[in-house]
C-alpha positions, 0 to 999 in steps of 0.5 A: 509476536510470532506469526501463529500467534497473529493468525490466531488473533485475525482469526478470532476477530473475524469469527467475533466479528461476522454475526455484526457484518451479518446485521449491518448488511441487512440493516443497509439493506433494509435502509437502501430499500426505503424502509424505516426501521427505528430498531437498527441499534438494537437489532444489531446489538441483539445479533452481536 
């Protein structure tokens, strides 16, 4: 495997993954904050 090859791979996970980190912080935010939100799984499948 050549090192470009790995870049492309990191890259394309990190560009896959941000709209899933998006969600889980304002799911932990809304967690941390005292509120209850009873559609966490479904918010963050919907974003992903």
């Amino acid at each position: 495997m050549q090192f470009s090859e790995l870049i492309i791979i990191l890259a394309t996970a990190i560009a896959t993954a941000t709209p899933l980190v998006f969600a889980v912080i304002g799911e932990t935010i809304t967690e941390r904050a005292g509120v209850i939100n009873l559609s966490a799984e479904g918010t963050i499948m919907f974003c992903a």
